[in-house]
Every structure is written in C-alpha cells, then in structure tokens.
N, C-alpha and C positions, 0 to 999 in steps of 0.2 A: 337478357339478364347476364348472359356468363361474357357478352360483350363488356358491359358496365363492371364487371368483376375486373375483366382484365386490365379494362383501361383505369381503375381503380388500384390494382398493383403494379402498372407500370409507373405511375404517379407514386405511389411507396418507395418503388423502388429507386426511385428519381431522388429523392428526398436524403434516401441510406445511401446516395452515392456521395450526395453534398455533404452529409456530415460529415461520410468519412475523408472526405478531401479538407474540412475544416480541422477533423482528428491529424492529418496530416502536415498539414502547416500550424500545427499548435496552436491553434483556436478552440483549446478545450470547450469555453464557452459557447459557443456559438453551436458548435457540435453535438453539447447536451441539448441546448434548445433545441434543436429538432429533433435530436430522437425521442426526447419526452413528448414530442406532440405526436408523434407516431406510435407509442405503446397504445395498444386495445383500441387503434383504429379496426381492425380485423379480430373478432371475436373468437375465429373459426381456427384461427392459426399461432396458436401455444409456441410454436417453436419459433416464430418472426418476432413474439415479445422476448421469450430467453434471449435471443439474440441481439436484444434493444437492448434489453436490462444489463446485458453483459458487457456492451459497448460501452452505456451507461455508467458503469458502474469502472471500466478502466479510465472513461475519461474524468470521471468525479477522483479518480484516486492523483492523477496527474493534476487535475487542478485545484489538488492541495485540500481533497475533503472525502478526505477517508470514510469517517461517519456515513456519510449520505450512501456511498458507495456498498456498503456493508449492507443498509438496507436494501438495495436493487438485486445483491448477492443470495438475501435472504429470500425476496418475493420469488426469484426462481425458485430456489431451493423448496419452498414451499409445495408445488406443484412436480416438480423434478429434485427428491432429497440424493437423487446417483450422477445429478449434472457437477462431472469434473472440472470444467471448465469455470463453473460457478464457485464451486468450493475454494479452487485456485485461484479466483481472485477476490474472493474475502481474506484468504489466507493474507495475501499481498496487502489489503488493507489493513489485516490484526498485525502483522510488521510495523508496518508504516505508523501504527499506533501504539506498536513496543507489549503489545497483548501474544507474547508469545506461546503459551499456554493452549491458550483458541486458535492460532493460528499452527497448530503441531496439534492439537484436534482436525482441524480442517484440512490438513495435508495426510495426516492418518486416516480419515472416513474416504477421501481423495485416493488410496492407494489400496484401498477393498476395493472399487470400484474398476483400478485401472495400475495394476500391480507393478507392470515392465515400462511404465513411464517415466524417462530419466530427470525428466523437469521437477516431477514429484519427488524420489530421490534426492536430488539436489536441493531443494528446497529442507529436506528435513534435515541435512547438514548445515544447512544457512541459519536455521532457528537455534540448531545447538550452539552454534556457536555465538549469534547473535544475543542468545541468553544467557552466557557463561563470558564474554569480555564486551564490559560496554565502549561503547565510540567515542570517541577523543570531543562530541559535542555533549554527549553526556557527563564524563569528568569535568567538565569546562560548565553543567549543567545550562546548556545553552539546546536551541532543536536547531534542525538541519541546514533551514533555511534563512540564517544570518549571515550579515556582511564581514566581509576580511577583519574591517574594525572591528567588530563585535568580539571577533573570535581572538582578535591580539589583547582589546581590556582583558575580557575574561582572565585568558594565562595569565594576562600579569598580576590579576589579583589575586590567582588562585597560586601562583609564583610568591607574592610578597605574605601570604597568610602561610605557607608552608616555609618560609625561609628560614632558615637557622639562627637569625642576629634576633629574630622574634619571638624564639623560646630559648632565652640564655641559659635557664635551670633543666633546660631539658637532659636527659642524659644524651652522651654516645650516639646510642643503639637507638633511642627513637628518632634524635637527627636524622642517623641514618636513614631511619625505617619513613618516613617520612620523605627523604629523598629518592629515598627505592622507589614507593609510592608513584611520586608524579612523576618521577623519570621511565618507570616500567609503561604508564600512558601514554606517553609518549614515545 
C-alpha cells in the first residue's frame, strides 16, 4: 500500500514538473490543464491542492483571466483564510481588474498575517497610486492589451475632440484647462 502511495506521488509529481516547464515557456494553457487534473487527486494532502490552486491561479492571471484566478484564490482561502500567498495573488488579480478597494483589502488582511513582508508593502503603494492617477490606456479609455494602432486612433480622437478650433466660444481658461488635461496625461 504505501508502495502504491509512493509511486502514485511520484507520478504527481512528474505531472507538477511538466506544468511547471509549460508555466515556463509560456504555455499558460497547457499548464492550467494539468494542474486542474491534479487538484483532489490526493484527498489526504490540503497543502499539494493550495499549491495547485495557487499555480493555478498565477497562470489564469497571465493568460489574461483574472476572474477564474480569483476563484482558485478564494477556494484556498476558504480552508486557509492566513494563506499569504493566496491573498497576494487575488490581490494581483483585483489590479489587473482595477478593483482596487478588494485588492488594498487583500494586501491589508495579507499584512496581519505577515507584517515585515516588503512585497506586501510595496504593493499597498502600487494600489495608492494605481487608484489616484489612471494609465495613459485608461485616458485613451482603451485595456492594456491593444495594438500600437489602437492606441495612435484613440489619441487622435481623443486629440481632435479636445482641440481648441472645436470649441471656438470656449473661453481662455477652459481651452487651456482642457489642454492641461490631456497634456498632464501625457
């Protein structure tokens, strides 16, 4: 019996080495698929699923699906509400989804747990600031992952709708204030 145990986690762990070489050469996909067929193979061992879930859930965030990621964040949490590592990568999903609020919640419950962590730290300057000046794709109201083209229209629209010859009754001072505007975004 504890022979079939073992050659049943070397077999695991065979598995967690191929993802993570897929995690590697940025085959997110590929990478999810197998560790989702390995979660709650082993009943017995909590801490090989957090640690699925967790992989999981960085590789759902790199291949562009935050959501999904969030819930693998949560199922640990569920079982482990002190796992740092989990809260810190919801966190990085509530970013990536501009829910800064939850995500400056989740690096706060993150930093009872794990005080003199500078990553955590560092993050809850990343949030303040991330929530007080938005990104040059948000002005442009565009997301992250547009092409150059995308991002030259945009300015020029958002260029020809704030230009000066298109509010000739405007005063002065909102011309200016107007030019302030998109030039400070830039």
């Amino acid at each position: 019996s504890a022979v079939i145990y073992l050659r049943f986690l070397v077999k695991i762990n065979a598995k967690r080495k191929r993802a993570a070489d897929l995690y590697c050469e940025k085959d997110y996909s590929g990478a999810i698929r197998i560790w989702k067929t390995l979660i709650g193979l082993d009943p017995l061992n909590r801490s090989l699923d957090a640690k699925l879930h967790c992989n999981l859930a960085v590789a759902l965030l790199k291949d562009g699906k935050p959501k999904i990621a969030i819930e693998h964040c949560n199922e640990i949490l569920r079982s482990d509400k002190e796992n740092v590592k989990a809260l810190f990568r919801r966190y990085q999903c509530q970013m990536k989804l501009k829910e800064y609020e939850l995500a400056k919640a989740d690096i706060s419950t993150a930093l009872k747990y794990d005080p003199g962590n500078p990553k955590l730290h560092e993050a809850l300057g990343l949030i303040r600031k991330a929530s007080k000046n938005p990104t040059h794709y948000e002005v442009l109201g565009l997301s992250i992952d547009v092409t150059k083209e995308e991002v030259k229209a945009a300015y020029y629209k958002l260029a020809r709708r704030f230009h000066p010859d298109r509010h000739p009754n405007a005063s002065e001072e909102k011309k200016k204030g107007h030019e302030r505007s998109v030039s400070t975004d830039f």
